[in-house]
N, C-alpha and C positions, 0 to 999 in steps of 0.2 A: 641282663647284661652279664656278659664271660666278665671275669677275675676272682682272685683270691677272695675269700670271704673272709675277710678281717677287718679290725675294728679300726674303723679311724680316728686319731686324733686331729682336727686341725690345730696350727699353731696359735700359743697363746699369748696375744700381746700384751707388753708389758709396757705402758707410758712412763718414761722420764720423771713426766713431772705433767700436773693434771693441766697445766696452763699450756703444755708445749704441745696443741693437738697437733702439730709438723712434724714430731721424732717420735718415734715409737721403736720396739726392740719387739721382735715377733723371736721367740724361742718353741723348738721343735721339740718332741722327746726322745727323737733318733737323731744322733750323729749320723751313725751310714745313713740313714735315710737324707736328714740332713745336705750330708757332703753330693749326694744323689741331684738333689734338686738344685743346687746350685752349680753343679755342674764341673767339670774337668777345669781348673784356673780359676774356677767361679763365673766361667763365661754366662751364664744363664741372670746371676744379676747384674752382670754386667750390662748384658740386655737390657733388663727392667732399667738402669741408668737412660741407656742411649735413647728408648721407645718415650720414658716417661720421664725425663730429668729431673730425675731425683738422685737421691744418694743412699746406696746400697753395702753397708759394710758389714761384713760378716766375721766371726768368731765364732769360733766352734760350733755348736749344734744354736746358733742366736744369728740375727743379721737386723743392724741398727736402720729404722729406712727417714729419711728427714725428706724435706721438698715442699712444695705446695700441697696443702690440703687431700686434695681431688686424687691427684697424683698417687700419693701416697696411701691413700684408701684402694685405690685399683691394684697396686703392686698389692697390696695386705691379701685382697680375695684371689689375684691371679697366683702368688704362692701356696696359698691355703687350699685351691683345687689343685695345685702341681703335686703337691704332698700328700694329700690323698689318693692322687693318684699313685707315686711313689712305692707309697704303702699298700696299695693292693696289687703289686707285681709288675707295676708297668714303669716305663721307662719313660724321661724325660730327656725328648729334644730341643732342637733351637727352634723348630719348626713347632713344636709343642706352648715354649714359652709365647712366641709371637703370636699364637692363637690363643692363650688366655688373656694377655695384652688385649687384642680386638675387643674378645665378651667380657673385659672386663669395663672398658671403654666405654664400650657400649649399651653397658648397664647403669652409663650415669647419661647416656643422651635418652631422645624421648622415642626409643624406639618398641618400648615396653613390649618386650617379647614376654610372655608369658612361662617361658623356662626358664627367664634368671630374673634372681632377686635383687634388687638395688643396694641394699643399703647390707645384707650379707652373702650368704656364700654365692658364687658361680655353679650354674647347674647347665651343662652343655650335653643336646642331641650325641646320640653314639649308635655304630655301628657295629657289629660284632660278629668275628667268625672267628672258627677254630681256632686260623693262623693268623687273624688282625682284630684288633678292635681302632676303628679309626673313630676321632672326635672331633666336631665340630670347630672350625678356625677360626668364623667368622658368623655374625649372624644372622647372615644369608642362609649359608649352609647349615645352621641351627634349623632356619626354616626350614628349608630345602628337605631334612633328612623328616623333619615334621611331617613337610606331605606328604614326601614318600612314606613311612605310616598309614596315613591316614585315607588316602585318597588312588582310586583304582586307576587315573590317568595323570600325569605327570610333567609338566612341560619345567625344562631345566631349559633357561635360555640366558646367554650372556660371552663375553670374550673369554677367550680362553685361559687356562692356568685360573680358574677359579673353582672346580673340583667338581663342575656338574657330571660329567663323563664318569669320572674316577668313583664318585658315592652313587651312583645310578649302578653302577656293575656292581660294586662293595653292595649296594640292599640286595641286591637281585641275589647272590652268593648266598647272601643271610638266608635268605626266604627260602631256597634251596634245601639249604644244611636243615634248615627246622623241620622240612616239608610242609612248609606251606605250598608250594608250589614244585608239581613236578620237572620241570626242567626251565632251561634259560633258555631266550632266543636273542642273537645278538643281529643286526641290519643296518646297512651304512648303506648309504646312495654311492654308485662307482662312479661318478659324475668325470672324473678323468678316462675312464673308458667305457664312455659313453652308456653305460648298462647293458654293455655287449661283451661279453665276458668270452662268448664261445670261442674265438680265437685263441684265447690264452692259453698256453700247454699246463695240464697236470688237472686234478681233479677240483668239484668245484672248495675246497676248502683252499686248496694252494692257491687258487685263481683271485678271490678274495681277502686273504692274509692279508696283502702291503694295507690296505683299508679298512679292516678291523684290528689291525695291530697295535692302537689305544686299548684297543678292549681286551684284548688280550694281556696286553700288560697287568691291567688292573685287575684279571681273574686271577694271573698268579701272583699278585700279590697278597690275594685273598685267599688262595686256595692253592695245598699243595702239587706242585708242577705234576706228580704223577697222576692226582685224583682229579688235577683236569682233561688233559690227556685221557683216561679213561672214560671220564663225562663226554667228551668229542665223540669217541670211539662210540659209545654207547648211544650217543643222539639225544643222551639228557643235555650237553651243552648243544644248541643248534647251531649254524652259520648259516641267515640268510639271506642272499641278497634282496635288496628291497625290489628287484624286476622279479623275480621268485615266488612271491608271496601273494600273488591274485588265487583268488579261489579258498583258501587258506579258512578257516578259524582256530584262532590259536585259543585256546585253552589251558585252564592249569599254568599259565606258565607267565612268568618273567620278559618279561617282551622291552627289548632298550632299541630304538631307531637312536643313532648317533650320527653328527653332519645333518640334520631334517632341514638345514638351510637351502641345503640342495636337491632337494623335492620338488616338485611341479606339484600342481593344487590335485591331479587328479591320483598322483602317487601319492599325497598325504593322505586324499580323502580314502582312497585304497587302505592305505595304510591303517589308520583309525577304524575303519569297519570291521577290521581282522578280530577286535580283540572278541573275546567267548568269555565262557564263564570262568570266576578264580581265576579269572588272569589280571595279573597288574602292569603296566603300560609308562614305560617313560622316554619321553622322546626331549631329546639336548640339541640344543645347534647355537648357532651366534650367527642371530638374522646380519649384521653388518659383515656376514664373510661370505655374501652368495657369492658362487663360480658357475651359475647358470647363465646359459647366453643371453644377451642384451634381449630385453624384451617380454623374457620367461618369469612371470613373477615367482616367488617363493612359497612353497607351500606352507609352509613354516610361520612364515607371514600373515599370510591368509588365512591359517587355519586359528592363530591368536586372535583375529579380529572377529572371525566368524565365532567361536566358541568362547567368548569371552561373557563370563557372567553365568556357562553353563553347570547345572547341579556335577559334581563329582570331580570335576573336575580342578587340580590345580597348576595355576601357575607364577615359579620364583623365577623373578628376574634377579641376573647379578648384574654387578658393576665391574671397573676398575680396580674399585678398591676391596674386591672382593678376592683379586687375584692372590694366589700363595705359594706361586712358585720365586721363586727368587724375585729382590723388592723391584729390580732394574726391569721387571715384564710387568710391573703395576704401571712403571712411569712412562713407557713404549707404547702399551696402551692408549693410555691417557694425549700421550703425543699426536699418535694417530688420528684419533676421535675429534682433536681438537684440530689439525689439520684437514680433516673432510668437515668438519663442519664449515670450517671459511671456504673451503671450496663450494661447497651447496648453495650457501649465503651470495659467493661469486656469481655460480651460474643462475639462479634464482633475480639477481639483479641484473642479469643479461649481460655481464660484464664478460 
């Protein structure tokens, strides 16, 4: 893992009084640091307030925490990772805080993930490049970043705003930069034009842009704007479209299909047969957003039912609750899902 090598302290709680296991005073040994993790107004425990209502009151390099039990133990471990992190050069967002909320949460349900500990510290999945190290928000994506690890095929499936897309290009970078893998290959189905590109004017990189321009975002987040640009240039980053790719064995490389909801079974199975040796394979979509015409199953679909149980392969589903973009696209979600479900239920009773 990129950062500082320095020692960490976590904070050391200090009880009240041995009876009052509800109020505790966690004391840091850095004020900046400190002031850091609590944020600009103190918005960060303010958070820990709203997420786990509790009561978060701070003083100087200390911050008093009272509540229920449970509550209060999860704020104790989601600070104690902020601060460490803190301390080894990184910075603390809102988006930061609401993801140790989740694993910290989460490490009192029974989802016994295997990188965190219950009852001490938070230990979350990371990815690392030059210019990002991104962390786990949620413990899907704890998972999620796990497979990716671990396993040479990759299915990240679920609604969107839940960061499959975004940590699929974030590994792939990684692997890059290490040389593990000699180059990237990025591929989205043109399903709005039709995988007929030829009419389009300019080369085939312009022709493809508006539809890989998720991916794109998230390389340069990862990676400096001009050493991608060079990558392009050079053919170490690829662009291609998934009608492109018959005949194909990719090797050596990073291979992300993004949209694979909009695949047909024989472009999936196309697709899957490309991979070679050293090469790692993640394909993302949200089987509930086909835009294939009535009738055209999913390959994406198809390819989870047919491969399911097969050696090397894995696959994380998310949720709703998995989403991290802003909280109001958790609840749109949710609305929606819950709207086409009465519908189904509708037509299903011939109503």
């Amino acid at each position: 893992m990129n950062g500082h090598e320095l020692a960490t302290s976590p904070a050391r709680p200090t009880r009240t009084a041995a009876t009052d296991a509800n109020h505790f005073v966690l004391t840091f040994e850095s004020n900046r640091f400190a002031s850091e993790l609590f944020g600009q107004f103190d918005q960060n425990l303010k958070l820990l307030e709203q997420r786990l209502h509790i009561d978060a009151r701070p003083r100087g390099n200390s911050v008093a925490i009272s509540g229920d039990l449970t509550a209060t133990n999860q704020a104790r471990r989601a600070l104690d990772f902020l601060y460490e992190r803190v301390q080894k050069g990184g910075t603390v967002e809102v988006s930061d805080v609401e993801g140790a909320i989740r694993m910290a949460q989460a490490a009192d349900d029974q989802l016994q993930l295997p990188t965190m500990e219950k009852k001490a510290k938070l230990s979350m999945s990371q990815i690392s490049t030059k210019k990002k190290t991104i962390i786990a928000r949620t413990p899907t994506q704890d998972a999620y970043m796990r497979a990716l690890d671990r396993s040479e095929l990759v299915f990240g499936v679920g609604p969107a705003g839940t960061g499959k897309t975004y940590l699929a290009v974030a590994h792939a970078a990684m692997l890059l930069e290490r040389g593990a893998v000699d180059k990237i290959i990025l591929s989205r189905p043109a399903v709005e034009a039709g995988e007929r590109l030829g009419f389009l004017p300019g080369d085939m990189k312009e022709k493809v842009d508006p539809y890989l321009r998720p991916l794109y975002d998230a390389l340069y987040d990862m990676m400096a704007g001009d050493k991608v640009e060079r990558a392009i240039t050079a053919g170490v980053i690829e662009i291609a479209p998934l009608a492109f790719m018959r005949g194909r064995t990719l090797s050596n490389a990073a291979v992300i299909l993004d949209e694979a909801q909009n695949t047909t079974s024989m472009q999936m199975k196309m697709f899957l047969t490309r991979l070679g040796e050293n090469a790692r394979m993640i394909i993302t979509g949200d089987p509930s957003q086909v835009d294939l015409p009535r009738g055209v199953k999913s390959g994406l679909v198809e390819a989870l039912q047919i491969l399911h149980g097969v050696e090397g392969i894995s696959v994380v589903r998310f949720k709703d609750v998995d989403v991290v973009r802003h909280p109001l696209v958790g609840r749109i979600v949710r609305a929606y899902d819950a709207q086409y479900a009465v519908h189904e239920e509708s037509e299903g009773s011939g109503n």
